[in-house]
Structures are given as structure tokens and as C-alpha cells.
C-alpha positions in Angstrom: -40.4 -3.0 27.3 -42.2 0.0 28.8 -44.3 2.7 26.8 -44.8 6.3 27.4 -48.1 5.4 29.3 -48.5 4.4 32.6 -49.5 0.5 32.4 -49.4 -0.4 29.0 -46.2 -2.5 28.2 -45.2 -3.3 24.7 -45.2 -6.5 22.5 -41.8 -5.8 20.4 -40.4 -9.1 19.7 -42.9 -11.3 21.8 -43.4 -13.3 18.3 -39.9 -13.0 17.1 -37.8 -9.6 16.2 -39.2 -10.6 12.5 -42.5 -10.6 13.5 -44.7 -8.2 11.1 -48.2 -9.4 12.3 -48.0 -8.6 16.0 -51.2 -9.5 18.3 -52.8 -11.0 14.9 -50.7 -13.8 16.0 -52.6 -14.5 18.8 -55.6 -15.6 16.6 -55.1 -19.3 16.0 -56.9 -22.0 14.5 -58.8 -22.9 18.0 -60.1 -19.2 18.1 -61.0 -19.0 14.4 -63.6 -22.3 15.4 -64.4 -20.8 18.6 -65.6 -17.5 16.3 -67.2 -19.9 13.7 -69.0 -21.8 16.5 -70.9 -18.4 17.4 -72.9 -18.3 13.9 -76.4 -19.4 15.3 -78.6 -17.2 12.0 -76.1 -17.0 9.5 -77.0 -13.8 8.8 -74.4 -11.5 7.5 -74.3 -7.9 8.5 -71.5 -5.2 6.3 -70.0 -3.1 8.7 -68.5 -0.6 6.2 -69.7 2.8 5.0 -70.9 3.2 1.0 -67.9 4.6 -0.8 -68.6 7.8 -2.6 -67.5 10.3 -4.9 -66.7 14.3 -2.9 -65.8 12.1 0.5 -63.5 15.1 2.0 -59.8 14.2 1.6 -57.6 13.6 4.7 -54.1 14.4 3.3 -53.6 17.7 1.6 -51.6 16.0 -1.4 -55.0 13.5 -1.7 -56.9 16.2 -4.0 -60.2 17.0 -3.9 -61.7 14.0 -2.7 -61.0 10.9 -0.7 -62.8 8.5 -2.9 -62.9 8.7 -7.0 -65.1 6.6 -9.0 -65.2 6.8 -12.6 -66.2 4.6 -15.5 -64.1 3.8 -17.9 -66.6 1.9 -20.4 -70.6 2.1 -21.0 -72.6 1.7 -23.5 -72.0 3.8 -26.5 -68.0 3.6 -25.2 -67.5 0.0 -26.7 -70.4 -0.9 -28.3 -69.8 -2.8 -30.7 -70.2 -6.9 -31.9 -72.2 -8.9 -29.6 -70.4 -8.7 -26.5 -70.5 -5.1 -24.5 -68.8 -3.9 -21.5 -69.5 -1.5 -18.1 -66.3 -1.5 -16.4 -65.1 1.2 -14.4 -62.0 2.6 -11.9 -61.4 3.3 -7.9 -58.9 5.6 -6.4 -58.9 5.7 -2.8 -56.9 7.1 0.4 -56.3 4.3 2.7 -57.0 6.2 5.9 -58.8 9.4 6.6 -62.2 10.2 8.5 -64.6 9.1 6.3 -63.2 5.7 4.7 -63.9 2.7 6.4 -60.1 1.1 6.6 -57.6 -1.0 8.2 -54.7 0.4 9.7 -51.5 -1.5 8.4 -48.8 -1.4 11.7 -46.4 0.1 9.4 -49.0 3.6 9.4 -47.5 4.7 12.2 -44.0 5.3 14.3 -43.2 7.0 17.6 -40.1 9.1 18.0 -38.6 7.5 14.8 -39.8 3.8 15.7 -41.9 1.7 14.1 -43.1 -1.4 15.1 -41.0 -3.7 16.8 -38.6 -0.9 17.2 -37.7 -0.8 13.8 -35.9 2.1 12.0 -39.6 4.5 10.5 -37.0 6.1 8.2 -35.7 2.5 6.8 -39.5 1.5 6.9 -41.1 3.8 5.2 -40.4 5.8 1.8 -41.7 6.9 -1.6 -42.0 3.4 -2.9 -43.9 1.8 -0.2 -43.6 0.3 3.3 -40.8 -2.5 3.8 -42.2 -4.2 6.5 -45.6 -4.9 8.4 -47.3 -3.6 5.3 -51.0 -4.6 5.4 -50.6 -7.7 3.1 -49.3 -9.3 6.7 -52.8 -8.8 8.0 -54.9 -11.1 5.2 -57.3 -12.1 6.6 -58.5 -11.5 9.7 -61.2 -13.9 11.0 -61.5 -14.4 14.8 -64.3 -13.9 17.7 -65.7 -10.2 17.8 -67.2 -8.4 21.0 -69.2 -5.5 20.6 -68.7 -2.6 23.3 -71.6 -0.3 22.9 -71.0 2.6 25.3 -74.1 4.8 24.1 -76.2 1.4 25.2 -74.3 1.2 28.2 -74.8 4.8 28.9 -78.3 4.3 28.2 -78.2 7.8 25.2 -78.6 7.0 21.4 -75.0 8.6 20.7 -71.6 10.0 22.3 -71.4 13.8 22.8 -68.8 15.1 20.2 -64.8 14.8 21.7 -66.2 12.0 24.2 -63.3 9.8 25.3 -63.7 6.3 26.2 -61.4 5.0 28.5 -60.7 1.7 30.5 -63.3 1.7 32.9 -66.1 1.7 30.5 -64.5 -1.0 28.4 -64.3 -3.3 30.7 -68.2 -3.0 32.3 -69.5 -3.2 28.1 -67.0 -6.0 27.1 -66.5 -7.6 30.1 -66.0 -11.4 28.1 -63.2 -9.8 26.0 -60.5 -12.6 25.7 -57.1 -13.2 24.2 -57.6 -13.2 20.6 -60.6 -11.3 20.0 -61.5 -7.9 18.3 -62.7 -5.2 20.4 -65.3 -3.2 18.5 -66.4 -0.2 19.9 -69.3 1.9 19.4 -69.7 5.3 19.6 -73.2 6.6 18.0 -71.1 8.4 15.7 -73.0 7.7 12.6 -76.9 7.7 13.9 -75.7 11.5 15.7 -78.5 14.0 14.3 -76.9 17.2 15.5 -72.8 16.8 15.0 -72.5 20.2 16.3 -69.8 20.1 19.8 -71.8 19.8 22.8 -75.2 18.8 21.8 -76.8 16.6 24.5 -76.9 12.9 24.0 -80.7 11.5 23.7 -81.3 9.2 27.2 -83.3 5.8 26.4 -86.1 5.3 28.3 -84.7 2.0 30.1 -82.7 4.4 32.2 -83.1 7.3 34.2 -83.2 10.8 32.8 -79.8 12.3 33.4 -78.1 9.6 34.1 -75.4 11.2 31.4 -73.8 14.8 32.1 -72.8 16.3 28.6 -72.0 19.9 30.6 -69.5 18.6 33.2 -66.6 17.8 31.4 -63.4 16.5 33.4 -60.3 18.5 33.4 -56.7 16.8 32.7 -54.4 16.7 35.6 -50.5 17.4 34.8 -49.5 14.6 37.6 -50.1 11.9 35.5 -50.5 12.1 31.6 -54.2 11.7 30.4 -55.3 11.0 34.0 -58.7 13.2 34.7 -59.9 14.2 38.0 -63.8 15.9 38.3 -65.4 13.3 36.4 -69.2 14.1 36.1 -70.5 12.2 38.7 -73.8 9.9 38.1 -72.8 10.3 34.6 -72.3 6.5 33.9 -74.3 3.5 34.7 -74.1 1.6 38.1 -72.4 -1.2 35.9 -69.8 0.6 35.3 -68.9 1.1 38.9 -70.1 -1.5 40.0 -66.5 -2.8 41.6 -65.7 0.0 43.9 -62.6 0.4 43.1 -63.2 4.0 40.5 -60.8 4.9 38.4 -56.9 4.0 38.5 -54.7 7.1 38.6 -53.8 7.7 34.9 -57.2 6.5 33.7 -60.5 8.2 32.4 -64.0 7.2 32.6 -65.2 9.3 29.3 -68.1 10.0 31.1 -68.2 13.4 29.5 -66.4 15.8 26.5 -62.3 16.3 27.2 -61.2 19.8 28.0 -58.4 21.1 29.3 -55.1 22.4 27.6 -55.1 19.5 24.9 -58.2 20.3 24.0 -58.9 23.2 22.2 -61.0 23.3 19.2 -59.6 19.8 18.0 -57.7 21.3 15.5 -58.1 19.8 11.3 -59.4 17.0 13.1 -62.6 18.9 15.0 -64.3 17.3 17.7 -64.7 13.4 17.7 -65.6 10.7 19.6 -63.0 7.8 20.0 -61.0 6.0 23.2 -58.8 7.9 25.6 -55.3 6.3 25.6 -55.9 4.9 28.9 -58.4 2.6 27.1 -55.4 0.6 25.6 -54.5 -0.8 29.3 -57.8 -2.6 29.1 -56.9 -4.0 25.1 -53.2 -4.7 27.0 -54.9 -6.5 29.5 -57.2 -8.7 27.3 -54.5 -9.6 24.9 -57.2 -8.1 22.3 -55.7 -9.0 18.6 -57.5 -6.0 17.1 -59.2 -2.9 17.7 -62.5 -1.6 15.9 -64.6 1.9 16.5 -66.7 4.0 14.4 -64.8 6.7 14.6 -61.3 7.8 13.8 -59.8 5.4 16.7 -58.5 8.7 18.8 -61.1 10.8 20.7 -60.2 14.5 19.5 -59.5 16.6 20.5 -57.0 14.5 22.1 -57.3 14.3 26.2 -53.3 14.9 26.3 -49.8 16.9 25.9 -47.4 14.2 25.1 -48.7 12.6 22.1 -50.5 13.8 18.9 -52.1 10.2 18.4 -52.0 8.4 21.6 -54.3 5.8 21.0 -52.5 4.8 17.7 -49.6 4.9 18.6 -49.7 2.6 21.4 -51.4 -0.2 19.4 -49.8 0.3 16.4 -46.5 0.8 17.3 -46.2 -0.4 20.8 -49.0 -3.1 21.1 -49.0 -4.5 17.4 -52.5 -4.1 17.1 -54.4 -3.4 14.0 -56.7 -0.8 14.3 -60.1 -0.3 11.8 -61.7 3.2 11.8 -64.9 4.5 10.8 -67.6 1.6 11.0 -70.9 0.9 10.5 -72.3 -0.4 13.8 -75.5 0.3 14.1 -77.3 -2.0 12.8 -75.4 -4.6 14.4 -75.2 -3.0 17.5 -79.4 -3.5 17.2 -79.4 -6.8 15.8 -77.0 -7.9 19.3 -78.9 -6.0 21.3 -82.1 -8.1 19.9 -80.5 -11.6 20.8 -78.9 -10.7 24.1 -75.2 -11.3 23.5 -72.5 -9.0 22.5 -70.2 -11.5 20.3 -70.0 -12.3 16.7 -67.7 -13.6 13.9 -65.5 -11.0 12.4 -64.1 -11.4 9.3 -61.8 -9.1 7.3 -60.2 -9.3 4.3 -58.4 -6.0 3.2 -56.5 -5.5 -0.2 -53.4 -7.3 -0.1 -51.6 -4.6 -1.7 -47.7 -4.8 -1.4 -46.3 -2.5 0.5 -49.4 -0.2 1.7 -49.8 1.0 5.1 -53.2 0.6 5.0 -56.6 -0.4 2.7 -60.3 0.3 2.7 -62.4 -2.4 3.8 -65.3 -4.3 4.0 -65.9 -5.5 7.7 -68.2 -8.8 7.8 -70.3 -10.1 11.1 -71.7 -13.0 10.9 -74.2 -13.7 13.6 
């Protein structure tokens, strides 16, 4: 089957029309040794963000916060004999900007389809999610590579609204095989200024202005999401290092979107993520799951046709799992220190029945 994007196919019934754990199924027992075979320290880095009360809510009907954590008992609640209890209570969205969580394939539908073309009003309703609901997704444990554009682009973070598209990808993850998670890094967290349009910090290992953060590229109508007037010398050699450029309907994310889709980035604001033309290179990889420290979509979004691009063809199309809003940066140093970009990724999110998503601890093991 074809998607709405040029050169991204889909995986609906590849593993069966009854299949709720799409590309997960490509991590077998052979890759889950392969992955353990990579732990050389044993250390293990948390990739997830501390959970904390005021965290600002993503859905209107959330409340006040994203996150609640409350005690229930504490000393002086239940004192009493010679045993005495601190126990306490968690409510939590399961997506949002803030949260780091795992996107159930059930999150999301396209034009009334869910995931293996399945009925999104049959799939989803008040009581829960009938099928693909994140219970079909524990665990997760499978090789890991580590795309760290700000490295590659030789700056300490993304400019705000930065989308990273296929090119990139491929020159930062160029060992990417079927079965692995794509992790991508973004700077998002380590940003000091957040405000749209602040320049990027260039490392000294490459030469000043090698990035353009003023030069943004503007989206064609001819093809959808493809970007002409890309910044040039605004991306490493490496990147480039082919010849060929960039396909028609593909982005470098060399700079800040703009153009008609763009705007102000609307509840959202401006955020770094990939372009939609970034899921050719997942496509082409047979990558079982997608990791970024940001939101997953770059926003404002570099197109017309689709609120969510970037979600919606992995989630719905693809059958990929998607994790949002990571810590990387520490591991993004610690890989950096040993020379390699791989890792063992484990993930083991709540196995709640019919949820469409659930916060989560990432795990690297190195």
C-alpha cells in the first residue's frame, strides 16, 4: 500500500491483518543478542526526564498539570504500632511535551484509519483502545543507534522549529539496520535560550558558520514537504558527501521551516523534531522504533497536508512506535567518549490495558 508521502509505503498486514505490534516484530531473539552483545561497561544510563508536579498539561480536559504526585501516608498519617508507612499516588497524561512516553500505535489514525487500516471509530472510545493498545509493546529490548545531528552539525543544540529530514539521518546513523531503534538527538534539553531563532553554539572541531540559523528554506507546492533554497554550507561535508543532494520531496533541516505551514507553530510553538521526509530513511532501514527528544514532529510543521506528519506515518502507516521527549545528553557524551553510536535499549512501559500510550523510563546500557 501507498501513503500520502512520496516514498514511504506502508506495513498494514505485512505480519498478519491481526497484527497489533507492527515493526516491533522485526526485533527477534537474534537482534535482542546482537543488542546484548554491545554491553562492553555495563553501565546504565536513564534516558527519561524527572517527573514533576506543575509539568504544563497537553490536553485541555488534563487540568492543571500534566503530572500529580501526592502522598497519601507519612508519618503522623498512620502512625501507629511498630510498623509505619510512606506511600503515595501518580496521575499522569500519557503523551504531551514534557512527559517522557511511548506512543501506543492505537494514539493515532489518519482520515478515520488506524493502524492496519482499521476502523479509529471501532478502535477507540471512552473505555479504552481495542486494539494495538500499548500492553502489545512490553518490552522493547533491541540494538539502539544514536543520531546526534547537533554533533553532526558540529553546534551544541538545534535552532527552535529545526526539521530533520532524511539526508541527515542517514550521514549520523549510517549503520541503522532492520530491527533497531533510531534515536535522535536534537539539543533540545541542553538549549539555554529557547527563544525562536537564537543561533546554535558552533564546537570548535568545526569551522565557524558551518550552520546558517538565518536562511531558512521555503516549502515548494510541487511536492509536499519538499524544500528548495536550503542554506548552503549549512551541513557538514558528511552529510553530502554522496553527491547525489537531496531527493525531490526531501529536506535537509539544515535550517528553521518557513513558509505557509509555518506560522507561529500554533499551541505547539516552535520545536525541533524530524520532517516527514525523514520517515523514508526509518522506511528504508526497517527501523522497529523511533526515539527524539522532542515531540517526534518538528513544529511548526514543514507542510499543508497533514497536522502530524511524522506520526502519522509511523504510527499509522509504518507501525512504528514512537518515544518523545528524552534525555540524551548525557548519552549522547558518554558515545561520543567511546567512539560508537550503538547501545542496548530497553523499554518497559506500563502494561496498562487498553492505553494508547504510557510514561517511561528509557534504559541504555553501554
Amino acid at each position: 500500500m501507498d501513503t500520502f508521502w512520496p516514498g514511504v509505503g506502508g506495513n498494514w498486514g505485512r505480519w498478519g491483518e491481526a497484527d497489533e505490534r507492527g515493526a516491533l516484530n522485526l526485533i527477534d531473539a537474534e537482534r535482542i543478542r546482537a543488542a546484548a552483545a554491545l554491553v562492553r561497561s555495563g553501565r546504565a544510563l536513564s534516558l527519561a526526564r524527572p517527573l514533576r508536579n506543575g509539568l504544563p498539561p497537553y490536553y485541555p480536559r488534563a487540568g492543571e498539570s500534566a503530572f500529580d504526585h501526592r502522598m497519601i501516608t507519612w508519618w503522623g498519617s498512620n502512625a501507629g504500632g511498630d510498623v509505619q508507612a510512606a506511600s503515595d499516588r501518580v496521575r499522569s497524561e500519557c503523551h504531551g511535551l514534557e512527559i517522557t512516553h511511548m506512543d501506543a500505535l492505537s494514539h493515532i489514525a489518519h482520515r478515520g484509519r488506524g493502524y492496519g487500516d482499521r476502523d479509529f471509530r471501532e478502535m477507540a472510545g471512552p473505555e479504552g483502545v481495542s486494539a494495538c493498545d500499548i500492553t502489545t509493546a512490553v518490552p522493547v529490548v533491541t540494538r539502539a543507534v544514536l543520531a546526534d545531528i547537533p554533533r553532526l552539525r558540529g553546534v551544541d543544540h538545534l535552532p527552535p522549529g529545526t526539521a530533520v529530514g532524511h539526508d541527515e539521518l542517514a550521514a549520523a546513523a549510517p549503520s541503522l539496520a532492520p530491527g533497531d531503534a533510531l534515536i535522535v538527538r536534537t539539543g533540545r534539553w541542553s538549549a539555554t535560550t529557547p527563544e525562536p531563532g537564537s543561533a546554535p553554539t558552533a564546537r570548535s572541531s568545526f569551522a565557524s558558520g558551518s550552520v546558517s540559523a538565518s536562511a531558512p528554506g521555503s516549502v515548494s507546492g510541487a511536492v509536499p514537504g519538499s524544500v528548495s533554497g536550503a542554506a548552503s554550507g549549512s551541513a557538514p561535508e558528511s552529510a553530502l558527501a554522496s553527491g547525489a543532494g537531496f531527493a525531490s520531496g526531501s529536506v535537509p533541516g539544515t535550517a528553521p521551516v518557513s513558509g505557509s505551514a509555518s506560522g507561529s507553530g500554533g499551541r505547539y510553538g516552535r520545536l525541533s523534531g524530524l520532517h516527514p521526509d525523514a520517515l523514508r530513511f526509518v522506511h528504508e532501514r526497517d527501523a522497529a522504533l523511533v526515539g527524539t527528544d522532542g515531540p517526534g514532529d518538528a513544529f511548526p510543521v514543514p507542510v499543508d497536508d497533514c497536522r502530524l506528519p511524522v506520526h502519522v506515518l509511523a504510527l499509522v502507516y509504518l507501525g512504528v512506535h514512537l518515544v518523545h521527549s528524552m534525555a540524551l545528553d548525557a548519552l549522547a557524551e558518554t558515545l561520543a567518549a567511546e567512539g560508537r553510536d550503538d547501545f542496548m535499549l530497553i523499554l518497559a512501559p506500563l502494561a496498562v490495558p487498553g492505553g494508547t500510550g504510557s510514561p517511561i523510563t528509557p534504559v541504555a546500557v553501554i
